[in-house]
C-alpha positions as CSV (number, residue, x, y, z in Angstrom):
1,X,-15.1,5.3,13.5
2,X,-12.9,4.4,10.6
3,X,-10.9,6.9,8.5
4,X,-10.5,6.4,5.1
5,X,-7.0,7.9,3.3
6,X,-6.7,9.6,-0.2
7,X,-4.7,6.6,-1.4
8,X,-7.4,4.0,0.2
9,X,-10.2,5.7,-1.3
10,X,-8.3,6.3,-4.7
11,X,-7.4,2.1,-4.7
12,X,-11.1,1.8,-4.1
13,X,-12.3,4.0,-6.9
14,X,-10.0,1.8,-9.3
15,X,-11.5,-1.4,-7.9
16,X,-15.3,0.3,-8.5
17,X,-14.1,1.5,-12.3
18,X,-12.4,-2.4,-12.8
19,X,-15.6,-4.1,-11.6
20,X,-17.7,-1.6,-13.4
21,X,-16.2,-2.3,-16.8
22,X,-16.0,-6.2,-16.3
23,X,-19.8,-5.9,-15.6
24,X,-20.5,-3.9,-18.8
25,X,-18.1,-5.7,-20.8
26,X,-20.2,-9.5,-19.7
27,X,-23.1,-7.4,-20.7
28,X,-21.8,-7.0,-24.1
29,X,-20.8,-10.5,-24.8
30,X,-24.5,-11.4,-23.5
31,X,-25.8,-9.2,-26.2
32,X,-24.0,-10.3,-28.7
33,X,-25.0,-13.9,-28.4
34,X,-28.4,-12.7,-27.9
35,X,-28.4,-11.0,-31.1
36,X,-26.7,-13.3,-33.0
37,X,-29.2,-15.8,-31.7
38,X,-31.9,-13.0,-33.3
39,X,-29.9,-13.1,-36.3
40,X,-30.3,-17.2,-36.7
41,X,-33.6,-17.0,-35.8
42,X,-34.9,-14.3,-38.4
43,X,-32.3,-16.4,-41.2
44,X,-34.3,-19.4,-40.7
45,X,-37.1,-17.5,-41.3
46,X,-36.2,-15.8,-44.6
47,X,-35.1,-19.0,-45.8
48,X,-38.4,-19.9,-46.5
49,X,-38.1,-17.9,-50.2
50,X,-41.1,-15.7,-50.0
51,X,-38.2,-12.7,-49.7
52,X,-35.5,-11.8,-52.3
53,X,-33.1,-11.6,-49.6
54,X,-29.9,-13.0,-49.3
55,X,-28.8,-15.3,-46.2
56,X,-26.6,-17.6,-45.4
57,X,-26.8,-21.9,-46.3
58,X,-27.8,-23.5,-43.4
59,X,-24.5,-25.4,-42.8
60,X,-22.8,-22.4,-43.3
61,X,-25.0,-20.6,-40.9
62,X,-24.9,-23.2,-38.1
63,X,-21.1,-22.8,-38.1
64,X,-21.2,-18.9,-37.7
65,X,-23.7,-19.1,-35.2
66,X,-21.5,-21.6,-33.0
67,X,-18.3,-19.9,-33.8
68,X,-19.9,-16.7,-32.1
69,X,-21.4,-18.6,-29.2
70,X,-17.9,-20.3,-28.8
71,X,-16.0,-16.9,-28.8
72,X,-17.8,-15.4,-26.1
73,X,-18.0,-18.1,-24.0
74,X,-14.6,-18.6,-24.3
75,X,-13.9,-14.3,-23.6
76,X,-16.6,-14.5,-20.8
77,X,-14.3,-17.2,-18.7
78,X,-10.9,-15.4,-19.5
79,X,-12.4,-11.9,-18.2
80,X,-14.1,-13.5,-15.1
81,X,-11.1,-16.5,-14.5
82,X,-7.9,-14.0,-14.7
83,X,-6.9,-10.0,-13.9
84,X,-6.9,-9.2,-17.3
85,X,-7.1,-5.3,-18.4
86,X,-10.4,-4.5,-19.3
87,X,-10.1,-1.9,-22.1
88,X,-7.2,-3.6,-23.6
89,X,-10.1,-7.2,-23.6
90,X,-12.7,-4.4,-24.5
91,X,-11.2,-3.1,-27.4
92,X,-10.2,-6.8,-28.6
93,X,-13.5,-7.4,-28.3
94,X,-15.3,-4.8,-30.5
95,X,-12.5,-5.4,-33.3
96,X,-13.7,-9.2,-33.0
97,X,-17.5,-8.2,-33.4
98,X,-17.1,-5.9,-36.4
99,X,-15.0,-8.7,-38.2
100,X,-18.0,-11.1,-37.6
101,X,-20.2,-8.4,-39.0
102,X,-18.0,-8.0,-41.8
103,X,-18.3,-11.9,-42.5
104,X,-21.8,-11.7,-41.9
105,X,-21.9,-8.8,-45.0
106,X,-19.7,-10.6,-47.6
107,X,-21.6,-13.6,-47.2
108,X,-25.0,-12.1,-47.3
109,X,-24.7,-9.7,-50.4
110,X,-22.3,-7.6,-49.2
111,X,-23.7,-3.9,-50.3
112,X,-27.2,-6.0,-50.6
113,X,-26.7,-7.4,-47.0
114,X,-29.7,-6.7,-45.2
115,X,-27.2,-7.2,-41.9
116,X,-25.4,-3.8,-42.5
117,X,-26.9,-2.1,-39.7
118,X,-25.4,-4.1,-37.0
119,X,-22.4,-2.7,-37.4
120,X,-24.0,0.1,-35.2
121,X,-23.9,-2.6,-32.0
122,X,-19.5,-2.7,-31.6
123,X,-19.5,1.0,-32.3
124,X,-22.5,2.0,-29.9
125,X,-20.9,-0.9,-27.4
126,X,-17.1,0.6,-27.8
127,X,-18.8,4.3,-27.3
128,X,-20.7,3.3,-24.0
129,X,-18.2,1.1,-22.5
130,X,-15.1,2.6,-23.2
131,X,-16.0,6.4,-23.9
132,X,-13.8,8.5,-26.6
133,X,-12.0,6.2,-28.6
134,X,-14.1,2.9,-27.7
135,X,-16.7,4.2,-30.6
136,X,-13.7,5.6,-33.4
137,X,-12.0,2.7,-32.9
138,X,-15.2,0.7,-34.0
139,X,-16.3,3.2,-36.1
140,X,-12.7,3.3,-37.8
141,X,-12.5,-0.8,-38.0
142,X,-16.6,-0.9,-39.3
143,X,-15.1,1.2,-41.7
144,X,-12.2,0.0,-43.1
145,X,-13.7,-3.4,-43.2
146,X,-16.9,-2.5,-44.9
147,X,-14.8,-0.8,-47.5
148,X,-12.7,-3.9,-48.1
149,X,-16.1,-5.7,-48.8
150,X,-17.3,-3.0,-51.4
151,X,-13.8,-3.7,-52.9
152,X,-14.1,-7.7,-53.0
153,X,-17.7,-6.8,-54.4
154,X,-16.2,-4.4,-56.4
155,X,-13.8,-7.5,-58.3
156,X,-16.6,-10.1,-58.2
157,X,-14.9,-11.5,-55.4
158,X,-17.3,-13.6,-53.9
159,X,-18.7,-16.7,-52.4
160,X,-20.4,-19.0,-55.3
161,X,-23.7,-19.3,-53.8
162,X,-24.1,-16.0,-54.4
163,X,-24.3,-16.2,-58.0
164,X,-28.7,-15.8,-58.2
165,X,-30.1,-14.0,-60.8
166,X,-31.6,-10.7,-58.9
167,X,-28.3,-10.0,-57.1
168,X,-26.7,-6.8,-58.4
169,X,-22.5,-7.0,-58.5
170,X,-22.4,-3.0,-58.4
171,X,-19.7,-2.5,-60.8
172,X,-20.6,1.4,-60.9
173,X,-17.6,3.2,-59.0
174,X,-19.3,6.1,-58.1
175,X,-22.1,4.3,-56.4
176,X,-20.0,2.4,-54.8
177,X,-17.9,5.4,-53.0
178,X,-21.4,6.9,-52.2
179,X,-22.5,4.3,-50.5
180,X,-19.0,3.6,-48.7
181,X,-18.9,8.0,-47.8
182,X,-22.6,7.2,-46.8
183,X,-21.9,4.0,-44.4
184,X,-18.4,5.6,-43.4
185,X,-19.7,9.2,-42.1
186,X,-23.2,7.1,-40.4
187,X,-20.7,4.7,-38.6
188,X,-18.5,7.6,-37.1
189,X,-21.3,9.8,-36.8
190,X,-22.9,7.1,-34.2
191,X,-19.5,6.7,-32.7
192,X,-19.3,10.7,-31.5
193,X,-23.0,10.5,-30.5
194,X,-22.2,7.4,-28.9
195,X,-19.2,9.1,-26.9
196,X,-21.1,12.1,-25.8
197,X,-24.4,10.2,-24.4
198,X,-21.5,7.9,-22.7
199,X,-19.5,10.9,-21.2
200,X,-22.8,12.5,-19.7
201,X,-23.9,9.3,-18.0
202,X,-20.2,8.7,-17.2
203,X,-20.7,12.1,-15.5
204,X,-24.2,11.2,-14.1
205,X,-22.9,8.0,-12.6
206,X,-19.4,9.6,-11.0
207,X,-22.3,12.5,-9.6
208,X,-24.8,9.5,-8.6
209,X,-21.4,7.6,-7.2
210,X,-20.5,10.6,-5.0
211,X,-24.0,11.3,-3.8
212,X,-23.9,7.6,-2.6
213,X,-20.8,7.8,-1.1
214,X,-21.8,11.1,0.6
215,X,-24.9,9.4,2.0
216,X,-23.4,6.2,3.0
217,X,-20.6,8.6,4.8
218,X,-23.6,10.5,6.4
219,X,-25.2,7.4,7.4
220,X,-22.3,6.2,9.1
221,X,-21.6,9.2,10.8
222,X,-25.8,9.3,12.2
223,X,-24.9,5.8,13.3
224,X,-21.8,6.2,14.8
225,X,-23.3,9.3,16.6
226,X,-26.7,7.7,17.1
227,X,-24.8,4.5,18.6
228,X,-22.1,6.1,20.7
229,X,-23.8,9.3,22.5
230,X,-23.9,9.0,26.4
231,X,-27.8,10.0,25.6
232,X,-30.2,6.8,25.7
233,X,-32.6,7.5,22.2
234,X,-35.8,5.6,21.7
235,X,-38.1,5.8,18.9
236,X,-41.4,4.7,19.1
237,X,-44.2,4.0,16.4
238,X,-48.0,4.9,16.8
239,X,-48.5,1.7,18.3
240,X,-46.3,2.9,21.5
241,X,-44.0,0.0,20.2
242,X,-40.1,0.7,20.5
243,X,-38.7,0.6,16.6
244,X,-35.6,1.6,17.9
245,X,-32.9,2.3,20.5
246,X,-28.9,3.2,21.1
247,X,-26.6,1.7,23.1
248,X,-26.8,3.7,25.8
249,X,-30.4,3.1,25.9
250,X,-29.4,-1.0,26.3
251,X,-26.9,0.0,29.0
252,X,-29.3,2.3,31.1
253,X,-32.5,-0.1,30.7
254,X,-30.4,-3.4,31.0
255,X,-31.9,-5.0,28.7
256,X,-30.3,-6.3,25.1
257,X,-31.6,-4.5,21.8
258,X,-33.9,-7.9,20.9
259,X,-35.3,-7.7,23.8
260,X,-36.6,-3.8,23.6
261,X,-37.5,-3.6,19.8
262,X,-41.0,-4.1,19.1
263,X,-42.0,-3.9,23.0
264,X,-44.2,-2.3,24.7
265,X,-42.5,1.2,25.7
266,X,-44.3,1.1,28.9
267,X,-43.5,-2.0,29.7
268,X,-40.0,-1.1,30.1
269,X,-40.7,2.5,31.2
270,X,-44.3,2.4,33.0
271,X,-43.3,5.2,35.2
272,X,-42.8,7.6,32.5
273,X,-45.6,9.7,31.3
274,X,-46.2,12.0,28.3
275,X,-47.9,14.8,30.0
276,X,-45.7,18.0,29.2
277,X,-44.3,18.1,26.1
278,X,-41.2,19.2,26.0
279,X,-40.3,19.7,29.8
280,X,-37.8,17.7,31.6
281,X,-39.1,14.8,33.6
282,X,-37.6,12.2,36.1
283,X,-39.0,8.5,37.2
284,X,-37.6,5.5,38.6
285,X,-36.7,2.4,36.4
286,X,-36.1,-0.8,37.5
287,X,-33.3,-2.6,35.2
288,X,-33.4,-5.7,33.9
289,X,-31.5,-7.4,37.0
290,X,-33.6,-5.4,38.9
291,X,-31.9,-2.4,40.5
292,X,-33.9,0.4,40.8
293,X,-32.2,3.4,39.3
294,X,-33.4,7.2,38.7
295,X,-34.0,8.2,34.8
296,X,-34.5,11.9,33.6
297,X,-36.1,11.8,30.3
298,X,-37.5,14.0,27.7
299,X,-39.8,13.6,24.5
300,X,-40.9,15.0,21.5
301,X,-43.2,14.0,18.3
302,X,-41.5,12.3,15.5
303,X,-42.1,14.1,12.0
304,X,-41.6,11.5,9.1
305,X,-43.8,10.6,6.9
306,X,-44.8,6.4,6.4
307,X,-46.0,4.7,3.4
308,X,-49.7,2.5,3.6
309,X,-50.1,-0.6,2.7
310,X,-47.5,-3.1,0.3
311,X,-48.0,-0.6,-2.6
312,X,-45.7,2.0,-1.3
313,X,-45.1,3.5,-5.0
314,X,-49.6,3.5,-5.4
315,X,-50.3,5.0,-1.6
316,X,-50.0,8.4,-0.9
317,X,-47.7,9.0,2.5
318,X,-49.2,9.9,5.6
319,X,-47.9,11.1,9.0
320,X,-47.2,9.3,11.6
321,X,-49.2,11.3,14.3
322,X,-48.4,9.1,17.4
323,X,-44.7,8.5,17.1
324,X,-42.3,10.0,19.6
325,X,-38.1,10.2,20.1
326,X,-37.3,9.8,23.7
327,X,-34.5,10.5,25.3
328,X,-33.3,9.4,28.9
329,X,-30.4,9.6,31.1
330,X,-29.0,8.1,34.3
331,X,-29.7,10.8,37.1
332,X,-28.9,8.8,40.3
333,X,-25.6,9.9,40.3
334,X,-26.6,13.6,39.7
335,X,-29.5,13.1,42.7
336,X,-27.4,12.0,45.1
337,X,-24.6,14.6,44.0
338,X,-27.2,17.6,44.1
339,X,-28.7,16.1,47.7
340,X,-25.0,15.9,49.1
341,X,-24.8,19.5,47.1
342,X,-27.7,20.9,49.5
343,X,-26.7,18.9,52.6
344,X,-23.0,20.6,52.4
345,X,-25.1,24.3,51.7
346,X,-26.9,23.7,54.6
347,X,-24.1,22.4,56.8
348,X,-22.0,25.4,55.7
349,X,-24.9,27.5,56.6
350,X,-25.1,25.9,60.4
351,X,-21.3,26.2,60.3
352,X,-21.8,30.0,59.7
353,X,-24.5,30.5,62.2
354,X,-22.4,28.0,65.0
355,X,-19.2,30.3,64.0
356,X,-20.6,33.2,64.9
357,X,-22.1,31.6,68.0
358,X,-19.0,30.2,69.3
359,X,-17.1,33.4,68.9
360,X,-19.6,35.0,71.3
361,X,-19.1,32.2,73.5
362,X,-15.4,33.5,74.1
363,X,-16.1,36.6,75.6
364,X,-19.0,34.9,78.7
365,X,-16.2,31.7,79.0
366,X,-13.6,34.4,79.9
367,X,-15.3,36.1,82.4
368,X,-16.4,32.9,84.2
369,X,-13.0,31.6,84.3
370,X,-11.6,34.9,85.3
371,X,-14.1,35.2,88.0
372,X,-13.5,31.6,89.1
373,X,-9.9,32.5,89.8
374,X,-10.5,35.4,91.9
375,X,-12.8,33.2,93.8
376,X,-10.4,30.8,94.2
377,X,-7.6,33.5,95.2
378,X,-10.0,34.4,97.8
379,X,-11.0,31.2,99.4
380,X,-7.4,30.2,99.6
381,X,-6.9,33.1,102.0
382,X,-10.2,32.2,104.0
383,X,-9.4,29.0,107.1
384,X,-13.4,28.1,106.8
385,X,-14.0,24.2,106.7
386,X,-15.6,24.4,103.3
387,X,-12.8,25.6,102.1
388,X,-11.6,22.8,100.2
389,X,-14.7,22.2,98.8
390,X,-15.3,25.0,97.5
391,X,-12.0,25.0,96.0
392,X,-12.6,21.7,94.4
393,X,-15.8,22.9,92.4
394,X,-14.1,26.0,91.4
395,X,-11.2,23.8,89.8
396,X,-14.4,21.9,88.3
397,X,-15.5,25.1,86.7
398,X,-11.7,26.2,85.7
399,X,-10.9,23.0,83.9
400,X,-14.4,22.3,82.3
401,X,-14.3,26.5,81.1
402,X,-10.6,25.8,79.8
403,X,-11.7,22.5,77.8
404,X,-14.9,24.5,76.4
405,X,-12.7,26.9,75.8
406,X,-10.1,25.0,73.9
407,X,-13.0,23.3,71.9
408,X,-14.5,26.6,70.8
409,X,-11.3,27.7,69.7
410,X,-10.5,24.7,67.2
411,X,-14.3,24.7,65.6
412,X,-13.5,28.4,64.9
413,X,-10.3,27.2,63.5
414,X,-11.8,24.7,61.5
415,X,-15.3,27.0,60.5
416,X,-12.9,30.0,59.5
417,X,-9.9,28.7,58.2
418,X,-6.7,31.0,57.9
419,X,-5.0,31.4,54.8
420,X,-1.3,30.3,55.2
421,X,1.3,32.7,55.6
422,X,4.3,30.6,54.4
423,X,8.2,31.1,55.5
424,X,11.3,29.3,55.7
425,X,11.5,28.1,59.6
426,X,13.4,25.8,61.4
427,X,11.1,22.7,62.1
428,X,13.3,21.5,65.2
429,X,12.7,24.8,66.8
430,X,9.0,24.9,65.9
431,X,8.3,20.9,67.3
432,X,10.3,21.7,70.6
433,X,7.6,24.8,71.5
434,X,4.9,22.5,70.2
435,X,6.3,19.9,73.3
436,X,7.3,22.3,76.3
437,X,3.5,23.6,76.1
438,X,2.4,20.1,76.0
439,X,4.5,19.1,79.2
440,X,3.0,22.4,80.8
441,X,-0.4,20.4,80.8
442,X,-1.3,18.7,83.9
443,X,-2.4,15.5,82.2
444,X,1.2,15.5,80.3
445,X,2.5,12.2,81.4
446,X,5.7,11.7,83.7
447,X,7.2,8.3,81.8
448,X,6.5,9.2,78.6
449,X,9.2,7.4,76.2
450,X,9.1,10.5,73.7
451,X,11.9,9.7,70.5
452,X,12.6,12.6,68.1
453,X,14.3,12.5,64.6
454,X,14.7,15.6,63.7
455,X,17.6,17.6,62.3
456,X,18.2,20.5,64.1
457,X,19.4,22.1,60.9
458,X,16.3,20.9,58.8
459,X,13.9,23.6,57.8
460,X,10.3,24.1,56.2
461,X,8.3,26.2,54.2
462,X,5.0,26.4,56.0
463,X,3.1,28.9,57.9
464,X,4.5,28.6,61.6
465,X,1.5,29.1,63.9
466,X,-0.5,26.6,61.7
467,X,2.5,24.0,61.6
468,X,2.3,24.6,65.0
469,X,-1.4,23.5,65.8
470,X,-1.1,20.5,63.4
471,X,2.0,19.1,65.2
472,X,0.5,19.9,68.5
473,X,-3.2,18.3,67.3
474,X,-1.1,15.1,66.4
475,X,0.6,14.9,69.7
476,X,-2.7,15.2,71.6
477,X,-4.1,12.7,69.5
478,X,-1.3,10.3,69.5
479,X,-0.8,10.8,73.0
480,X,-4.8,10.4,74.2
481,X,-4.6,6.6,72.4
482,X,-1.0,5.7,74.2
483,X,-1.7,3.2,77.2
484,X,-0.9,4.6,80.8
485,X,2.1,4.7,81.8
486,X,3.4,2.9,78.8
487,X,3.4,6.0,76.6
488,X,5.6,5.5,73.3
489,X,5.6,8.3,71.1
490,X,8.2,9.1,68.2
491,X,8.4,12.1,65.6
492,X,10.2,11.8,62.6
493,X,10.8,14.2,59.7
494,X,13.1,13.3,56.7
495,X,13.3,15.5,53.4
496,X,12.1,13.3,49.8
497,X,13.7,14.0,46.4
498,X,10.9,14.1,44.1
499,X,11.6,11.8,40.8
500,X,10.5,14.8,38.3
501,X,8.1,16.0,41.5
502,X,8.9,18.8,43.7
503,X,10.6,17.7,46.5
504,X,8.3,17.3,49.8
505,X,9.2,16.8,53.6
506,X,7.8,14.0,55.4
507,X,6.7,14.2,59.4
508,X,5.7,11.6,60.9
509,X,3.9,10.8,64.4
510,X,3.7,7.8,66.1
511,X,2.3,6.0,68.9
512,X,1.8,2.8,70.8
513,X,-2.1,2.5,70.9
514,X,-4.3,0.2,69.7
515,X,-4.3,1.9,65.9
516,X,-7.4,3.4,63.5
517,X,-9.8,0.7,63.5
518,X,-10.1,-1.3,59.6
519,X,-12.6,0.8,57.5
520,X,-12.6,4.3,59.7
521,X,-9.3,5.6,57.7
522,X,-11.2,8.5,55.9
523,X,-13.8,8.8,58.7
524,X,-11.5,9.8,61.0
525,X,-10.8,13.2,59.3
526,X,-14.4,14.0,59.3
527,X,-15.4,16.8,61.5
528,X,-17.0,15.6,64.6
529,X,-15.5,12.1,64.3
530,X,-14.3,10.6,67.4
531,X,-13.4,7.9,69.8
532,X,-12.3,9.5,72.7
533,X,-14.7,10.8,75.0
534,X,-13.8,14.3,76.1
535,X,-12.7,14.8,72.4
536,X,-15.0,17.3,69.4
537,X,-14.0,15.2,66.3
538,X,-12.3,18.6,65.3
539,X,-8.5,18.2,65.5
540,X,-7.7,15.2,62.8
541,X,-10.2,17.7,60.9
542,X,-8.2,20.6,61.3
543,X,-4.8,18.9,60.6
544,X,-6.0,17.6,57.2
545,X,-7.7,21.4,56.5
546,X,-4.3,23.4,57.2
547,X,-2.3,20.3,55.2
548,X,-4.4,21.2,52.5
549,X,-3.8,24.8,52.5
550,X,-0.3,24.3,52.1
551,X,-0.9,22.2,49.6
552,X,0.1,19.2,51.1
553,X,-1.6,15.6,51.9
554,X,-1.9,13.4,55.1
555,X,-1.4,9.5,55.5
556,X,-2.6,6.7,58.3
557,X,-1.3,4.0,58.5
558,X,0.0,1.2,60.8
559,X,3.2,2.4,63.3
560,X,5.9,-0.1,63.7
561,X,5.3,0.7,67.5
562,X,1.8,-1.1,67.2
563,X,-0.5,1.9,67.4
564,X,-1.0,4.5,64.6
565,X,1.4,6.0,62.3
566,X,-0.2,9.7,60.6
567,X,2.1,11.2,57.8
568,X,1.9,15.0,56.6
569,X,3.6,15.6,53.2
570,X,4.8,19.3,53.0
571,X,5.6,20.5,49.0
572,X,8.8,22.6,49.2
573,X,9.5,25.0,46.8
C-alpha cells in the first residue's frame, strides 16, 4: 500500500486549488459571453422604440459585442495553453469586465443606463472565485469607474447620439453624490456578502474535500485489506450468484476472478452447505486444474440494503434477505498436520506403555541369562555325551538373551532420553574405551584396517556416557556394513572456527560399505529403520536424539573409502 508524505499531499492540494481556480475562472469567461450575448439580444429588442430606453447603435453594438467575445476567447486559450497564475489572470480579468461595464454605462445613459446592475457580475465573480479581496477589488474598480462616468455626465461629456430629448444630463450635484454614495456602498456591500457566502463554501468544499479524501483513504485501506488477507471472502447475492471475491479466494479456488463473478456459488463450492449458521464447517473442493484440496469455511447473512428497479432515487430500499459473506481457508495442510499431531500422541503413548514394558523385561532377561550360566558351569563339569549339545543351546540362549538384552536397553534409551550432563573430557581417551569394548565382542573382526585422527590433546564439551554410546552406535553401524574381511573404518575429529558462529568440533566415521542408499538419508534416523537383519532401527535414532541434546546436528554423506561417511557437529562453548 502506498504512503503518501506531508510534502506529496501538500504538492497535491496546490495542484487541486490550481485546477479548481482554472475551472472557475473558464466558468467566468463562459458567463460573461453568455451574458453579453443576453445583453445583444435584449438591445435588439429595445431597439424597436416602444421603450424610452437608451442602447447602443447597431454598428456600435456589433463591435462591443465582438470585442467581448474576442477577449475571452483570447483569455480562455492563454489560461488553458500556458502555467499562468490564476489570481494574478483572475483579477485581470474582473478589472477587464468592470471597464466593459463601465463602457456599456457611458454609452447607454450613463446614470440612465438601464445596464448598471451588472456591475454586480465582476464583483460577485471576484468575491466567489477569489475570496476577500477578489469582491473589494471589483467593488473598488465598479466604483471608481462608475464615479468617473457620473463626472463625464457631470461635464456633458458624452457621446453625440445621445443627445434625445427625454434624456436628463443631471447637472444637480447633490443627486449626483447620492446616487454615486448609493451605487458605491451597494457595490461593496455585495462584495463583503459575496466574500462571506465564498468563505463558507470555501470551508464546505475544504470539509467536503477532506471527507472525500478520508473515504477514498478508507476505501483503499478495505481494499487493500479485502485484497491481501490470507482469508478467501465471497459475497454472494439472493440469487446464490458470486458478486464478489479476494485474491485469496482466486488462489484457493483456482479459478481467475472472471471466471467466479456472476457464477453459480455452488458450482464452484457444491460440497458446501448452509446448514449451521455460524459454526465452522469443512468440505472438499476440487480446483480448477483439478486437485482435490480440503476447505474450512464459515458464513454469515449479508446486512445491506439494495435499491429496486432503475429509479433508485423513486424506490424505497429493501433488504437483501438471501445474501451471504463467506469465508474459506486451505485446511489440508492443517489436516494432515493435526493427523500426524494424533499419530505422534499416540505413538508417544505406545512408547510410554512399551517403556515401561521393556524395563520389566530386564529383570526376567537377567535371570534367564544368569541361570543359563550356571547351567552351563555345570554341564562343563559333567563327561555325559550330550554334553556339547546341551552347551551349544545354552550359548543359543546366552547370546539371543544378551542381544534382547542390548535391544531393550537402547529403546529405553531412546523412549526415555537422558538429559546431558556436559564436561570438558578428552575425546581420544573417550574413543579408545568406546574401541577396546568393541574388540571384547566376539564378532569384532581380526583384519580390521581401523585409522584414527584424533589428537590426543583435543578435548570436548559433551556428556561422556552419552558421547560414549553415540561413538560406539556409529562403530557398530559402520562396522555391520564393512565387507568381511575387508573391513576399512576411519575416525576423524578436527575442531571448526566458526565465521561469527560458535566454534563446533567435527567427528567423523567412516567405512567401506556399499553407502545409504539415494532417497533413505532422513529415513535412516527414523526409529525402527533398518537394513540389517539382527538390527531394531534404534541406534542411528539414538545418535541423532543425544546430538540433539547437546545441541548439535548429524550429516550422511558419501566416504571417500566408498561406503558411508556420518558427521556429528558438537557446539563448544
Amino acid at each position: 500500500m502506498a504512503i503518501t508524505t506531508p510534502s506529496s499531499e501538500s504538492k497535491t492540494h496546490q495542484r487541486t486549488v490550481h485546477r479548481l481556480m482554472v475551472n472557475q475562472l473558464l466558468w467566468m469567461l463562459f458567463l460573461r459571453v453568455v451574458l453579453y450575448t443576453l445583453l445583444l439580444g435584449v438591445s435588439a429588442y429595445l431597439q424597436s422604440g416602444q421603450f424610452n430606453v437608451v442602447v447602443l447603435p447597431p454598428p456600435l453594438l456589433f463591435f462591443f459585442i465582438l470585442l467581448v467575445y474576442i477577449t475571452s476567447i483570447a483569455s480562455s486559450l492563454i489560461l488553458l495553453k500556458t502555467e499562468i497564475n490564476p489570481k494574478s489572470f483572475g483579477t485581470k480579468q474582473i478589472l477587464l469586465d468592470t471597464f466593459f461595464i463601465s463602457l456599456l454605462l457611458y454609452y447607454t445613459g450613463g446614470s440612465h443606463s438601464i445596464f448598471s446592475p451588472i456591475y454586480f457580475f465582476p464583483i460577485i465573480a471576484g468575491g466567489f472565485i477569489l475570496p476577500r479581496l477578489g469582491g473589494l477589488i471589483a467593488a473598488g474598480a465598479a466604483t471608481l469607474q462608475y464615479a468617473l462616468v457620473l463626472i463625464l455626465e457631470y461635464y456633458r461629456i458624452f457621446p453625440e447620439f445621445l443627445n434625445i430629448p427625454f434624456y436628463d444630463y443631471g447637472q444637480d450635484e447633490m443627486a449626483t453624490l447620492n446616487l454615486f454614495a448609493v451605487y458605491g456602498l451597494t457595490f461593496f456591500l455585495a462584495a463583503i456578502l459575496s466574500s462571506l457566502f465564498a468563505g463558507r463554501l470555501r470551508k464546505t468544499e475544504d470539509a467536503l474535500s477532506d471527507s472525500v479524501r478520508d473515504y477514498d483513504r478508507l476505501s483503499l485501506l478495505y481494499k487493500q485489506i479485502f485484497d491481501d488477507i490470507s482469508t478467501g471472502i465471497i459475497t454472494t447475492d439472493d440469487q446464490n450468484l458470486i458478486s464478489s471475491a479476494n485474491n485469496s479466494a482466486t488462489q484457493i479456488t483456482g479459478f481467475p476472478l472472471s471466471e467466479l463473478l456472476n457464477r453459480g456459488f455452488h458450482e464452484i463450492f457444491p460440497n458446501v452447505s448452509f446448514t449451521d449458521k455460524g459454526s465452522r464447517h469443512s468440505a472438499s473442493l476440487q480446483q480448477k486444474n483439478g486437485d482435490i484440496i480440503q476447505i474450512g469455511y464459515s458464513y454469515s447473512i449479508l446486512q445491506y440494503k439494495r435499491l429496486r428497479g432503475k429509479k433508485q432515487n423513486k424506490e424505497r430500499p429493501r433488504q437483501c434477505g438471501n445474501c451471504r459473506v463467506i469465508t474459506i481457508q486451505d485446511i489440508s495442510e492443517v489436516e494432515r498436520l493435526e493427523k500426524q499431531m494424533q499419530q505422534a500422541e499416540k505413538l508417544a503413548a505406545i512408547g510410554r506403555m512399551s517403556a515401561g514394558i521393556a524395563h520389566d523385561f530386564r529383570n526376567p532377561l537377567t535371570a534367564i541369562s544368569g541361570s543359563a550360566q550356571v547351567l552351563a558351569n555345570e554341564l562343563s563339569q559333567l563327561g555325559t555325551p550330550q554334553q556339547q549339545t546341551n552347551t551349544e543351546l545354552i550359548t543359543i540362549i546366552l547370546r539371543e538373551s544378551n542381544r534382547l538384552s542390548d535391544t531393550v536397553s537402547d529403546f529405553l534409551k531412546f523412549a526415555r532420553p537422558e538429559h546431558a550432563e556436559k564436561d570438558w573430557f578428552s575425546l581420544k581417551r573417550c574413543l579408545t574405551e568406546v574401541i577396546e569394548v568393541a574388540k571384547a565382542a566376539p564378532s569384532w573382526p581380526q583384519n580390521i584396517d581401523l585409522d584414527i585422527q584424533v589428537d590426543d590433546m583435543m578435548d570436548i564439551w559433551a556428556d561422556q556416557h552419552q558421547l560414549f554410546t553415540i561413538l560406539n552406535h556409529l562403530l557398530q553401524n559402520a562396522l555391520a556394513f564393512t565387507p568381511l574381511g575387508k573391513e576399512k573404518i576411519r575416525i576423524t575429529a578436527e575442531e571448526i572456527k566458526g565465521n561469527g558462529e560458535p566454534d563446533r568440533l567435527k567427528i567423523s566415521v567412516e567405512d567401506n560399505g556399499p553407502g545409504i542408499t539415494p532417497g533413505e538419508e532422513e529415513k535412516i534416523f527414523e526409529p525402527f529403520f533398518t537394513r540389517r537383519v539382527d538390527g531394531t532401527g534404534l541406534g542411528l535414532a539414538i545418535v541423532k536424539q543425544m546430538s540433539g541434546e547437546h545441541h548439535g546436528t548429524i550429516e550422511v554423506d558419501s566416504s571417500t573409502l566408498g561406503g558411508a561417511q556420518f558427521t556429528v557437529f558438537f557446539p563448544l562453548p
